[in-house]
FIKOLTI-343270 format. One record per atom (N, C-alpha, C): residue in three letters; x, z, y. Coordinates in pm, whole numbers, plus 50000, padded with zeros to 5 digits. Layout:
ALAXZY...
This chain:
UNK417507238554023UNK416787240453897UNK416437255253883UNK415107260553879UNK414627273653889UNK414727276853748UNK414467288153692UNK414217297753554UNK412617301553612UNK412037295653493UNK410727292253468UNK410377311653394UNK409407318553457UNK409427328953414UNK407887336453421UNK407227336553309UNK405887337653314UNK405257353453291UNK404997356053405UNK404417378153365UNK403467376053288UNK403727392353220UNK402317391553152UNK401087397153197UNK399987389553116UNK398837392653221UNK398197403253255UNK397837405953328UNK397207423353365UNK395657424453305UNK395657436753265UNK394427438253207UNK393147443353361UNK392487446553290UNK391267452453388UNK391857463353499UNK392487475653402UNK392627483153482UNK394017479553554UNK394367472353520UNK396057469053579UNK396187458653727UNK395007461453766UNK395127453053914UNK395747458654038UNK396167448954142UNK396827460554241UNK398337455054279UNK398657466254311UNK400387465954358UNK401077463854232UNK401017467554081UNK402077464153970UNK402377450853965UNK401267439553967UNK401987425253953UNK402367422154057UNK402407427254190UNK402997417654351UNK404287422954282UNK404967438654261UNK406237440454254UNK407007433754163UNK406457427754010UNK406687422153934UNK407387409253949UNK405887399954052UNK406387386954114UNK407657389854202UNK407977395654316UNK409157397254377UNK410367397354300UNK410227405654233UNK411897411054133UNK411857391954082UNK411237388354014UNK411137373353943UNK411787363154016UNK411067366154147UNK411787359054228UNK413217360454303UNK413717372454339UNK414837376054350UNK415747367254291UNK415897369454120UNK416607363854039UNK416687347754067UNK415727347854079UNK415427331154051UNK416607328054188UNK416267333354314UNK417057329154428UNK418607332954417UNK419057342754318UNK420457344554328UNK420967337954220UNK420397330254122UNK421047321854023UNK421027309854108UNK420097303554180UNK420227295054247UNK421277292554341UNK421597304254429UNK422587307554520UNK424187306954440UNK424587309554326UNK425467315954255UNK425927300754212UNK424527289154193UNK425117278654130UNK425737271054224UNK424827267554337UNK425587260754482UNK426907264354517UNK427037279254554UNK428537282354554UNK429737275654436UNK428877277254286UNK429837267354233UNK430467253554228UNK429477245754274UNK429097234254275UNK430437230554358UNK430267237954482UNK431067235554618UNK432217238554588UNK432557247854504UNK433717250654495UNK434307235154419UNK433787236154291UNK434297225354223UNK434597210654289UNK433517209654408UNK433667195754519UNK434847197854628UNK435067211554601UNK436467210254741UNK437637211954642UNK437247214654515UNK438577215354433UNK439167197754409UNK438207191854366UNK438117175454380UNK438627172154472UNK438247175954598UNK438677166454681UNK440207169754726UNK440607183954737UNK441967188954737UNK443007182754637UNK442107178454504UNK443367173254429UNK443457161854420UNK442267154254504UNK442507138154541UNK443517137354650UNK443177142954709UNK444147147054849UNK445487145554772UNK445677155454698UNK447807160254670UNK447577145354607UNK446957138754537UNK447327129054452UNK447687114854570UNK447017113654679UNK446947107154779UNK448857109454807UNK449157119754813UNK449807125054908UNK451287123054833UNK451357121054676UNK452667121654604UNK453327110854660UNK454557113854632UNK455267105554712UNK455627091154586UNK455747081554591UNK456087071454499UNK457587073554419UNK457717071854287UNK458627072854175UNK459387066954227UNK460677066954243UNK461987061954277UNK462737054854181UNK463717046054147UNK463797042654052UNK464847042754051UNK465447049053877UNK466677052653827UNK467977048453870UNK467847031653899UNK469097021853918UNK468557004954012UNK469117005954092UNK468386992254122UNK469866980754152UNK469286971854111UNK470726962654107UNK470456955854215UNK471356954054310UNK471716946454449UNK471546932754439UNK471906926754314UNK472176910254269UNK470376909654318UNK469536915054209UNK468426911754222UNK467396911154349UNK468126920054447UNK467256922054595UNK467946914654670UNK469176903054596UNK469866899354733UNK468966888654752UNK468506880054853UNK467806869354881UNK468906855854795UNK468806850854666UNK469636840854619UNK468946828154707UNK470276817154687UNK469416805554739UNK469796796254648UNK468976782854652UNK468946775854509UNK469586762954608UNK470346749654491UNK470756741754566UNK469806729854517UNK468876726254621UNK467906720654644UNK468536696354655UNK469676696654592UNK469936683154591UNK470036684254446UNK469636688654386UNK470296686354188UNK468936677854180UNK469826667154083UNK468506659854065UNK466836660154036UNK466636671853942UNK465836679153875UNK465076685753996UNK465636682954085UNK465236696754252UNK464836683554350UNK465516677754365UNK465266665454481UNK463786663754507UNK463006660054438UNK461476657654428UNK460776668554540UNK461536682254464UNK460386694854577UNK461016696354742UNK461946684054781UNK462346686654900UNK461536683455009UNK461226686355089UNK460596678955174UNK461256669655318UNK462316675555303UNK462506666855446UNK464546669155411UNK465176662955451UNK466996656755402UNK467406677755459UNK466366687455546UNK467356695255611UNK466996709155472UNK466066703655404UNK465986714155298UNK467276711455168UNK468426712355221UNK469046709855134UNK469516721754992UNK469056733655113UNK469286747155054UNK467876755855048UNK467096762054926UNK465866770454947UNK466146784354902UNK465366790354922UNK465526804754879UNK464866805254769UNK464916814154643UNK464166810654529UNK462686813654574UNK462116824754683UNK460816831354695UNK459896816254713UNK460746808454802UNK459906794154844UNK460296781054776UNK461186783154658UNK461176771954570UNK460366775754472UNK460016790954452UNK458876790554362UNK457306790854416UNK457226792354582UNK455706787454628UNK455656771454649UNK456906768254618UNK456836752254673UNK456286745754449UNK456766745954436UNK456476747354208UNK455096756154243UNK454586763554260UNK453046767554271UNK452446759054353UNK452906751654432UNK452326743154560UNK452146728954450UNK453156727154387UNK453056713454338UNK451836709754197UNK451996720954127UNK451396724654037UNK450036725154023UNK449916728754144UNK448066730954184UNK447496719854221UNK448576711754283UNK448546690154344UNK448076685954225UNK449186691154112UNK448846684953985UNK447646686453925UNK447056700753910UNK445986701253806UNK444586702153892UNK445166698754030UNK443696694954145UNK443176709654154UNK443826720654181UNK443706737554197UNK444406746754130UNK443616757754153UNK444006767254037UNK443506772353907UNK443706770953840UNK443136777953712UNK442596787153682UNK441356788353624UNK440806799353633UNK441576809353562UNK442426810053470UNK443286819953372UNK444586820053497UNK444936817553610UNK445806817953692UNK445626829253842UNK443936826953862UNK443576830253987UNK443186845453951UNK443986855453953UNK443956866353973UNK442646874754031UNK442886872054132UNK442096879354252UNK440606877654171UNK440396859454158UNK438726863354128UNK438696867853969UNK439626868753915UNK439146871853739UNK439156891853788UNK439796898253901UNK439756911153907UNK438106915454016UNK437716901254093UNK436476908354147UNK435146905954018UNK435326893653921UNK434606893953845UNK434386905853762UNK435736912953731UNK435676929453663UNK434836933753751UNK435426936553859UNK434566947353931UNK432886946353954UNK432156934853936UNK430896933753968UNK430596930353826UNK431066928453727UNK430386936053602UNK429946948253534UNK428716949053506UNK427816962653541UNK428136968253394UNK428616967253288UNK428746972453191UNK430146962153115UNK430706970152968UNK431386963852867UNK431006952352856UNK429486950352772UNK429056938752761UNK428966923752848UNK429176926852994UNK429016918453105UNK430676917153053UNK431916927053081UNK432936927753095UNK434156914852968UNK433206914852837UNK433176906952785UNK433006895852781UNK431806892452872UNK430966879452849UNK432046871352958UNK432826877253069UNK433696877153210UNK434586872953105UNK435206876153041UNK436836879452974UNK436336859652863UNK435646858252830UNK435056849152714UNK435406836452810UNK434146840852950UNK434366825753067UNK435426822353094UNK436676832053070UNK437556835353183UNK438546823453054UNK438536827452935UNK439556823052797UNK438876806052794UNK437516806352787UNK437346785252754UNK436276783852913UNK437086786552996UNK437086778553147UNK437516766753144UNK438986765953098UNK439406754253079UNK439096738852972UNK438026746252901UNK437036735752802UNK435796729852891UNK435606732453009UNK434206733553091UNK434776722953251UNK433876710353145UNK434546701753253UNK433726691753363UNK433996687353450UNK433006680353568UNK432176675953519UNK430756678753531UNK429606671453481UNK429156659753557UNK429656659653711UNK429156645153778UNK430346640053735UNK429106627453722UNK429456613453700UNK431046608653771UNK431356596153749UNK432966591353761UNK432256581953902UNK432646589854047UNK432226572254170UNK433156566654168UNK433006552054168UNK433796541454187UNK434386541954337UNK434996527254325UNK436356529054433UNK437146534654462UNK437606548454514UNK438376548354502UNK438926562054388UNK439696563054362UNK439836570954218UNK440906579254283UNK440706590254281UNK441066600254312UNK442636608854199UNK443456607854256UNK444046611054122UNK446036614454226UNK446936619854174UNK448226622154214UNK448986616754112UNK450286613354131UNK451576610354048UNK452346622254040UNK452546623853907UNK453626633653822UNK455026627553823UNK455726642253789UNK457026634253730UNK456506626853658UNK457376615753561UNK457116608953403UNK456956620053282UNK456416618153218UNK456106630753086UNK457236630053052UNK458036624252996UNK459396620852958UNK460676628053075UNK460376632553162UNK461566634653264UNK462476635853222UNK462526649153142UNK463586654053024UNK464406650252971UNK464426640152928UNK464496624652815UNK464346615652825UNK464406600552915UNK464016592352926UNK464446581152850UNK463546571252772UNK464326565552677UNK465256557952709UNK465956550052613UNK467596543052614UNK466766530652610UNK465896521552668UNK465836509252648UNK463906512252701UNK463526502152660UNK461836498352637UNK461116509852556UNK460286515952614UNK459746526252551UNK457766522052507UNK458146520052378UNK456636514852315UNK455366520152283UNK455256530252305UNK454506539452275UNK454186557252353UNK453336557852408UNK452866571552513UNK451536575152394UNK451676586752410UNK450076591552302UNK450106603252341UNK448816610252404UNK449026626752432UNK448196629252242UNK448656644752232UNK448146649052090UNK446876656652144UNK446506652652004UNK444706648252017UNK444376668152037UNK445096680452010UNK444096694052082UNK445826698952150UNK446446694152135UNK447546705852236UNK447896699752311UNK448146705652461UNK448826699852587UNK450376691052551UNK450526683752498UNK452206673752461UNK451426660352455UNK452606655652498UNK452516635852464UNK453796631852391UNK453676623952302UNK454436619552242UNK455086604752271UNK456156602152295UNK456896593052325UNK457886584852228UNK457826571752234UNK458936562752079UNK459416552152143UNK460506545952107UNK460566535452197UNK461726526952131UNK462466516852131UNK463336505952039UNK464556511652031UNK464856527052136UNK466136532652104UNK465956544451953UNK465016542251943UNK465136550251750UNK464366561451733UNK463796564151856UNK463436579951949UNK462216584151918UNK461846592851868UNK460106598951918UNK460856614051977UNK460016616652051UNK460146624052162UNK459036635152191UNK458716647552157UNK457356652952217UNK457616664352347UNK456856663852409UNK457316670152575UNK455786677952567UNK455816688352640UNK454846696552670UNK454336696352843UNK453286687752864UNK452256685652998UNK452516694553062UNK452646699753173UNK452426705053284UNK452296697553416UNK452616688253427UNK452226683053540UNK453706686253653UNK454176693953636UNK455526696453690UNK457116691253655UNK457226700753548UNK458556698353456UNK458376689053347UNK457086690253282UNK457116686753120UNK458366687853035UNK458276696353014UNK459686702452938UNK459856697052812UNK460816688352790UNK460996683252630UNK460796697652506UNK460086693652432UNK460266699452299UNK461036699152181UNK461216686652139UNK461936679652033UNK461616668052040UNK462726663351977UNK463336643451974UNK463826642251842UNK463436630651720UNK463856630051593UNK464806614751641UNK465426610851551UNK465896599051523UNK465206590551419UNK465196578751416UNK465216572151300UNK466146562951293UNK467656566351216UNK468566552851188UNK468196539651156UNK468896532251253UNK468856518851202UNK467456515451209UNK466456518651261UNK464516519351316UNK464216517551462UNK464606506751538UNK463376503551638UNK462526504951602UNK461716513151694UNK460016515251669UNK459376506551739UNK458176499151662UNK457856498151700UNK456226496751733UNK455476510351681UNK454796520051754UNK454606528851690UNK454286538751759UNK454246555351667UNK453056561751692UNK452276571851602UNK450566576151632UNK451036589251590UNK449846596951628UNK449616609551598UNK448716606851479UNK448466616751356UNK447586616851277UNK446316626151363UNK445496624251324UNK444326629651387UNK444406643051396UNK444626652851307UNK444666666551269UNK445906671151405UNK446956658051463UNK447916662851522UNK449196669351443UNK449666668851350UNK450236670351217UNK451676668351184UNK450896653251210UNK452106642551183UNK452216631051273UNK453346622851279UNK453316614251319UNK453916599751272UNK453196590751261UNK453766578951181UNK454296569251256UNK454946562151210UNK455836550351329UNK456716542251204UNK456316527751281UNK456666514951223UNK457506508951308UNK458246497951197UNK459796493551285UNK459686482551377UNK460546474251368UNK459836457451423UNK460436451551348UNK461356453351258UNK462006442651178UNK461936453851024UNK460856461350933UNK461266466450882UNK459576464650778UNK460196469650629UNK458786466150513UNK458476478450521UNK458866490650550UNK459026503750511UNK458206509550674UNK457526522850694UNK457456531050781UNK457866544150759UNK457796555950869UNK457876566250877UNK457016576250882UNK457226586250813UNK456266601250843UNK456966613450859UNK456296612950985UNK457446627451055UNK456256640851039UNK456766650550954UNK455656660950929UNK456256675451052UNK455476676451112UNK455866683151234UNK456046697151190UNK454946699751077UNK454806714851072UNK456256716550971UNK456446708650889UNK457446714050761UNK458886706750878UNK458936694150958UNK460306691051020UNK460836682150925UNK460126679150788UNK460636667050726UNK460056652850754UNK461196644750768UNK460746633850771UNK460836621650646UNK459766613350644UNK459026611050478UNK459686595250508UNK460366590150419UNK460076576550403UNK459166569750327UNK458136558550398UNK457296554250314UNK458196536950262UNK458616537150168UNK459396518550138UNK458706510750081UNK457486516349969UNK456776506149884UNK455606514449858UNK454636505949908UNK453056504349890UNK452896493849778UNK452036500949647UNK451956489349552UNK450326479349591UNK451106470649614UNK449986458649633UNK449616452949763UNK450856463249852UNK451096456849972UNK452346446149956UNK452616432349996UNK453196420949958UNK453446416550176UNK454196424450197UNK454476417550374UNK455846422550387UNK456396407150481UNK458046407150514UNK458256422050609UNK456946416750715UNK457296434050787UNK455826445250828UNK456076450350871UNK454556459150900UNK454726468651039UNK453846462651107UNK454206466351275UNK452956468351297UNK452086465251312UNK451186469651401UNK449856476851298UNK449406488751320UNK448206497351264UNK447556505551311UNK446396508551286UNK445306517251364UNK445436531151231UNK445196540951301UNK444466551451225UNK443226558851253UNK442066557551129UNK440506558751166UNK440686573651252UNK439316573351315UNK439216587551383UNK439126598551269UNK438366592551185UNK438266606751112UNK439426610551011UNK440256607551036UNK441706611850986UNK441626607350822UNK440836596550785UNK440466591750637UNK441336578050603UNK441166572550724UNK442616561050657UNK443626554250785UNK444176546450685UNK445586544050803UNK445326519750768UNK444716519250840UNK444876500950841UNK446076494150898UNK447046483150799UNK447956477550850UNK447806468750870UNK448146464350980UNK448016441951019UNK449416438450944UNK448486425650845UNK449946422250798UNK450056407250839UNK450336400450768UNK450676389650828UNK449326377250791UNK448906369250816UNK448096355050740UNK446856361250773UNK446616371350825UNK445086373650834UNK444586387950743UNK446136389050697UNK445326404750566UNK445316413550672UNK444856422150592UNK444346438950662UNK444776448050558UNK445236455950521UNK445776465250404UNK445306480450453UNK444096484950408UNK443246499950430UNK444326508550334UNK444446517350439UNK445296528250299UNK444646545750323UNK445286548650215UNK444566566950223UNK445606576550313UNK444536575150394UNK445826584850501UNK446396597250433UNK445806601850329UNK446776610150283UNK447316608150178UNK447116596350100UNK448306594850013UNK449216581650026UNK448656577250131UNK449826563550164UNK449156554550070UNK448356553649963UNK448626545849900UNK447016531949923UNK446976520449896UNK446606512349903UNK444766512049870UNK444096511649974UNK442306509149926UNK442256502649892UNK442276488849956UNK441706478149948UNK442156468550074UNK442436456350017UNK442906444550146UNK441986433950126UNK441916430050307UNK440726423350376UNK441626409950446UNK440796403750479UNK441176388550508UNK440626384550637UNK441026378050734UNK440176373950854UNK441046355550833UNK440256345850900UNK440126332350928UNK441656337851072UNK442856328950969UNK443726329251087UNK444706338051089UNK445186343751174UNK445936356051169UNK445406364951279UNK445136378151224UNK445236389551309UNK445776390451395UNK445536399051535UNK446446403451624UNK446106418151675UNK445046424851645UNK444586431851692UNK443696436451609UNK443036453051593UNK442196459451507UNK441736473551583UNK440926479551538UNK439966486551592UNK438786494651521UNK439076507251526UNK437976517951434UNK436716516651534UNK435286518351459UNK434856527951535UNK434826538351545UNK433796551051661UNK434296562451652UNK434046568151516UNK433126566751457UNK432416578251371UNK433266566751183UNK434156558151268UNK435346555351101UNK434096544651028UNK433306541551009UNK432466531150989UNK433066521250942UNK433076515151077UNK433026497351043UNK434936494551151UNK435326482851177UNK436696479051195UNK436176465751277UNK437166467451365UNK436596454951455UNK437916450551468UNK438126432951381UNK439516428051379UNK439026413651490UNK440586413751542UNK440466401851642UNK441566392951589UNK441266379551589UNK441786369051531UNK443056365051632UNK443416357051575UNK444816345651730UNK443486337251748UNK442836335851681UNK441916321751705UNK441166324251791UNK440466341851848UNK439606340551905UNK438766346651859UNK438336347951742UNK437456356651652UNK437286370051626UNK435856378751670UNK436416392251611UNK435676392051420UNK435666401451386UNK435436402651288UNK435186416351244UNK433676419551205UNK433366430751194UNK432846440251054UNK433726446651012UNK434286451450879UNK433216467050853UNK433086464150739UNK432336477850675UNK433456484150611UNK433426497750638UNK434976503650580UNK434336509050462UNK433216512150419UNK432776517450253UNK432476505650198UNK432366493450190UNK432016482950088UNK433246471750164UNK433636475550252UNK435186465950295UNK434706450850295UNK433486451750307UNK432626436250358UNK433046432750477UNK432906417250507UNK432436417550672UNK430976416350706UNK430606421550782UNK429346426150828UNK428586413450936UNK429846406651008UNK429466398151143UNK430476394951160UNK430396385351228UNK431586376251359UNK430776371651434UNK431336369251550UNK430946363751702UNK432566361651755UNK432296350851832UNK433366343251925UNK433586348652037UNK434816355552095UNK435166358452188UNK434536352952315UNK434006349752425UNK433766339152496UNK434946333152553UNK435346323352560UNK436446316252678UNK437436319252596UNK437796325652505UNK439046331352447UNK439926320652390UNK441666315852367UNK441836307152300UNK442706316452199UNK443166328252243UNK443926330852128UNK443666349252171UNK443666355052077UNK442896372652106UNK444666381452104UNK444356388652180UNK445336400852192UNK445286411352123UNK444276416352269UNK443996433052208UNK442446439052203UNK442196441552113UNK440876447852126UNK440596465452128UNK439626467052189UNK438916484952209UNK437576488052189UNK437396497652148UNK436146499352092UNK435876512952193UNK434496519152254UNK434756530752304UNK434956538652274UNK434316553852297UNK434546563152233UNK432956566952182UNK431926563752286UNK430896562752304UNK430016554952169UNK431246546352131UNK430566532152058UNK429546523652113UNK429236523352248UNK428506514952338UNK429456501952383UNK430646500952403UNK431416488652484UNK432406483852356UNK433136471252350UNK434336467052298UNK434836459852377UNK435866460352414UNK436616451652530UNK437756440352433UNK437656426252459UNK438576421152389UNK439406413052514UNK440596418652499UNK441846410352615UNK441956395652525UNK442716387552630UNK442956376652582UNK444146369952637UNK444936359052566UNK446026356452625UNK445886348352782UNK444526347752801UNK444596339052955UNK444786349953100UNK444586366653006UNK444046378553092UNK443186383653093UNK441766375453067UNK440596378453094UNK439916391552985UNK439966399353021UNK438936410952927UNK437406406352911UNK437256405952818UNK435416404352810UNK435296418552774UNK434216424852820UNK433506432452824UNK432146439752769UNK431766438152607UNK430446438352495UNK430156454052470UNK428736454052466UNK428026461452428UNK427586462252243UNK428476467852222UNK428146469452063UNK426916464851945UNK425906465652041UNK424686462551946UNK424276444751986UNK425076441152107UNK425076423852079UNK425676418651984UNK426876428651978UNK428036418351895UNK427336421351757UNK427156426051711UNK426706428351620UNK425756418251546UNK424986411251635UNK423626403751623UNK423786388251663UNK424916389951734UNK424996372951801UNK426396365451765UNK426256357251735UNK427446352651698UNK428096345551886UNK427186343551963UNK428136338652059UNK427176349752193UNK427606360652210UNK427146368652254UNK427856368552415UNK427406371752545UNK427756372052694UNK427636382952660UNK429366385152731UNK429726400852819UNK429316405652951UNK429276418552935UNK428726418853002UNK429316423353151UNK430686418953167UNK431656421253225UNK432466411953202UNK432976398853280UNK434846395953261UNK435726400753345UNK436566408253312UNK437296413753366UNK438726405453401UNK438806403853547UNK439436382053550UNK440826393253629UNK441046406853630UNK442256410653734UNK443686406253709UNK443936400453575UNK445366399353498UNK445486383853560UNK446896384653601UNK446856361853588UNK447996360653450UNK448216373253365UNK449286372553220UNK448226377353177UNK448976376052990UNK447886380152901UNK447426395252901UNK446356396952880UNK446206411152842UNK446586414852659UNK447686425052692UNK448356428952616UNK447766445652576UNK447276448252654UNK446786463952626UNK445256468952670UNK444136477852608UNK443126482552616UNK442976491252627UNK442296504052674UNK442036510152667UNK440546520552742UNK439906527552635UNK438716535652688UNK438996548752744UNK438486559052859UNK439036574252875UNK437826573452777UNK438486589652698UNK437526599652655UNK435766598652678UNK435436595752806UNK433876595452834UNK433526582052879UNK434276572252847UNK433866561552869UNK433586557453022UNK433936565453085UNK434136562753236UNK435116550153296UNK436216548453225UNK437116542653284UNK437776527253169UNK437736519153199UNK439116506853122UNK439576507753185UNK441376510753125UNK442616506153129UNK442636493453108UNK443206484053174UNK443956470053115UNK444916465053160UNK445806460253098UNK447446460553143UNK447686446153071UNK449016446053138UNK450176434153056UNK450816432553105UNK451946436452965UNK453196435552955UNK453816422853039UNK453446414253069UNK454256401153085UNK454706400253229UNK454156410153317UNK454096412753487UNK454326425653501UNK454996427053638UNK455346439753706UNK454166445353792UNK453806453653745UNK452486460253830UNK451446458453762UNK450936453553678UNK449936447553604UNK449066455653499UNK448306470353580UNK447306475153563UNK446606478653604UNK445476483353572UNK444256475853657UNK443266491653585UNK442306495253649UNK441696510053588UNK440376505253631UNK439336501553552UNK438206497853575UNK437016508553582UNK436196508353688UNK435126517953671UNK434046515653594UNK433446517053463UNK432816511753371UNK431016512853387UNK430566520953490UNK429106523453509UNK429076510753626UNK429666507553727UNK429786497953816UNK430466482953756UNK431446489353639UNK432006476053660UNK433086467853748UNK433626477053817UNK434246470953930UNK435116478153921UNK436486476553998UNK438106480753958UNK438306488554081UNK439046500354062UNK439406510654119UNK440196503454257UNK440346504854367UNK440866496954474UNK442816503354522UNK442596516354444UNK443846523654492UNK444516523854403UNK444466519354287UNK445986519054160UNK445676505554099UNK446966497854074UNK448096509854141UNK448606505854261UNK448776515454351UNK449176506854520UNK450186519454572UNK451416514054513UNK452886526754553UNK453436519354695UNK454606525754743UNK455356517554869UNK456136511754813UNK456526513354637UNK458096503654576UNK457856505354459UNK457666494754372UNK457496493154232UNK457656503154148UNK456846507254068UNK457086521553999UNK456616517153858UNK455746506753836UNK455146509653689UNK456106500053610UNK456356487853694UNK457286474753562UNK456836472353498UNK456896465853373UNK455896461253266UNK455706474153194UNK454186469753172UNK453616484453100UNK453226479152922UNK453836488252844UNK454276485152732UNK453126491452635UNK452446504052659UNK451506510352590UNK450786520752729UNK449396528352690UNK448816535852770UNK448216545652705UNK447466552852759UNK447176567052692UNK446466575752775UNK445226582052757UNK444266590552861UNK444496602852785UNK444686614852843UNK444776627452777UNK443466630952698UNK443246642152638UNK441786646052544UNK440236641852627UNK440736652252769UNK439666651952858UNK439976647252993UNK440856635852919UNK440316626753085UNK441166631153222UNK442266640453184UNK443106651553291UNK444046643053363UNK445136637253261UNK445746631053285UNK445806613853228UNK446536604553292UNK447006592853227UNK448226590653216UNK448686583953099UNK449926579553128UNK450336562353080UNK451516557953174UNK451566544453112UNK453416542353072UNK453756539452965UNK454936535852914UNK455486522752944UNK456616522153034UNK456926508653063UNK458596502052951UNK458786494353042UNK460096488753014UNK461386493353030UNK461006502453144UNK462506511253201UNK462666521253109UNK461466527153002UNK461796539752916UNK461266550153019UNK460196547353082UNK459916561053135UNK458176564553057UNK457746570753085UNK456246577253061UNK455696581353226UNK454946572553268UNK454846575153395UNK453606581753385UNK452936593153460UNK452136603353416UNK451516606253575UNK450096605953560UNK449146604653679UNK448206614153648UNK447626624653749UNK446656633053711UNK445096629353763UNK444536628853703UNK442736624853745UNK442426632553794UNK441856638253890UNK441576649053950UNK439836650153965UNK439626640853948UNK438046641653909UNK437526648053772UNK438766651853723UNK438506654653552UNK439616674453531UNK438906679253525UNK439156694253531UNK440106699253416UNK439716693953342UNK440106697053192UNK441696687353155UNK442816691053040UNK443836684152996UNK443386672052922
């Protein structure tokens, strides 16, 4: 960078040798400020690099105290029950902790079908580095926090279904008898577990340990089934021999007895749905009633009637309308703001109804039946036809179908029953046709399956049997919990 330096101009008589000497001296300067700055420059670049150098060169901090226990190589004893699972072969009887904890990172990653993006180090530190500013550095840090909300956009292929076995969600805890009820909670990683020994149970997912959280009692209360409230809140659970239910308030730890509903009139009260939109709680009572109540004050809407007795009930998603299934065979389709019925249509083939499902989609309703057979409806038939073709029978059960169920995206039916060992069946719902690999173990693992349950997004499944376990399977086609 020169010093810009302008002479002044010569007059007439001022021509000659005065301005050449003028220009020289001008220039002089100009070349020794120039010269004067380079020398600095250099200096300051070998001062840099000399003190990158010593900094290169320090020797590493030593540390005050180091305890021997901690550098000794410990070894873990690899037969405790809780350990048996990560063995691989009868001679690992003994591990070192460095490789019982890559063998728990090994298993973990089986489980959730990789690594996590909030896990994988390396690329959340090259993503820093090839972000060109704060703002990029942000937008990195944002992907990096709801990665785990961002889930497989292809489609679900049929046949064979891709998926691993977990411990049971329950490991922790396994119930004392028949366990009735599996439910993961509707936004946090836990499933909740109840079962005829008195128990609700909530365990926290990982796919590894699932580490119990807390277990309540209810004296003198076989359950027999227990829900999450929608909000995730609370949880309610009914007996099998009882007029009264329960409300377990998670956040306060009190638990509510509900004994008398005025204008509810039933010996017992076992089986109920609660709407999606966390607005009411429906009880099956006995003769065909239906008893709508205010999910938040317990107390009584309005009671509905079906031809027969109930066995089965059903929200849709958006809390609407109620889809009740008869013993006779009948569904029955309920307006939840004028508590009309809207329609009926006849099961096809049906002689006496189980269980019914509605999707999530509100495109399918699946109604089981005591012969096995699932029919398979598209919402806007039933609606219109009183003797409407499914569009699917689902013939895999030779016992009744006792249980329904939709995943999250409508990809998949569950259908089960209780009355047989092995007796579930995971249907691919765009094909129509049943998964060929579950369940197919080397030695009975499921037993009668008592209730079922798909996590938020489709991550995991689980099925509750007879032995009191929560047997817990990861989808691996599905990214997300």
């Amino acid at each position: 960078m020169g010093i810009v330096a302008e002479a002044p101009r010569a007059g007439p008589a001022a021509a000659g040798a005065a301005p050449k000497k003028k220009t020289k001296k001008v220039t002089k300067i100009i070349t020794k400020k120039r010269e004067a700055a380079e020398r600095s420059a250099w200096r300051d670049s070998s001062d840099s690099e000399i003190e990158n150098e010593a900094k290169g060169q320090l020797l590493p901090k030593k540390p005050a105290w180091v305890d021997e226990d901690d550098e000794a190589e410990e070894n873990v004893d690899m037969t405790h029950k809780y350990r048996k699972d990560f063995m691989k072969s009868d001679a690992e009887k003994v591990l070192t902790k460095k490789k019982l904890k890559r063998r728990l990172e090994e298993q973990f990653q089986r489980a959730m079908g990789g690594v996590p993006a909030w896990a994988d180090l390396e690329n959340r530190k090259k993503s820093k580095r090839t972000a060109s500013d704060g703002e990029s550095d942000e937008e990195n840090d944002l992907l990096c926090r709801t990665g785990n909300f961002i889930s497989n956009s292809e489609s679900l292929p049929r046949g064979i279904l891709k998926m691993s076995t977990c411990l049971p969600a329950n490991q922790e805890r396994f119930a004392n008898g028949k366990l009735v009820t599996v439910q993961f909670h509707p936004s946090a990683q836990v499933v909740m577990t109840a079962g005829h020994d008195r128990s609700v149970s909530l365990f926290q997912v990982d796919g590894i340990r699932n580490p119990k959280i807390q277990s309540i009692y209810l004296e003198s209360f076989p359950i027999y089934k227990a829900c999450f409230s929608v909000d995730g809140e609370q949880v309610i659970a009914t007996g099998t021999h009882h007029k009264m239910f329960f409300v377990y308030d998670m956040m306060s730890g009190s638990i509510i007895p509900i004994e008398k509903i005025r204008g509810v009139e039933e010996r017992f009260l076992k089986n109920f749905e609660v709407s999606p939109d966390g607005s009411f709680m429906l009880l099956t009572g006995t003769s065909g009633y239906l008893h709508l109540l205010s999910m938040k004050t317990k107390e009584l809407i309005s009671t509905m009637k079906v031809n027969g007795r109930c066995t089965a009930s059903a929200f849709t998603p958006d809390s609407s309308k109620i889809y009740s299934y008869s013993k006779e065979g009948e569904v029955f389709i309920w307006d939840v703001r004028s508590r009309k019925c809207l329609h009926k249509f006849e099961d096809e083939g049906s002689l006496e109804g189980k269980c019914i499902a509605v999707s999530k989609n509100n495109q399918y309703v699946a109604c089981g039946s005591a012969s096995g057979v699932v029919n398979l409806y598209t919402t806007d038939v039933c609606l219109k036809e009183n003797h409407p073709k499914p569009v699917k029978a689902i013939m895999n059960l030779v016992t009744s179908a006792t249980c329904v169920t939709f995943n999250p995206t409508t990809e998949i039916l569950a259908v089960a029953s209780r009355e047989a060992d092995e007796a579930v069946k995971l249907v691919h719902i765009p094909s129509y046709t049943v998964f060929s690999n579950f369940p197919v173990f080397r030695r009975k693992q499921i037993y009668l399956a008592q209730s079922m349950d798909f996590s938020p997004r489709s991550g995991f499944f689980s099925v509750a049997n007879n032995k009191g376990k929560a047997l817990l399977f990861r989808l691996k086609h599905y990214s997300d919990f």
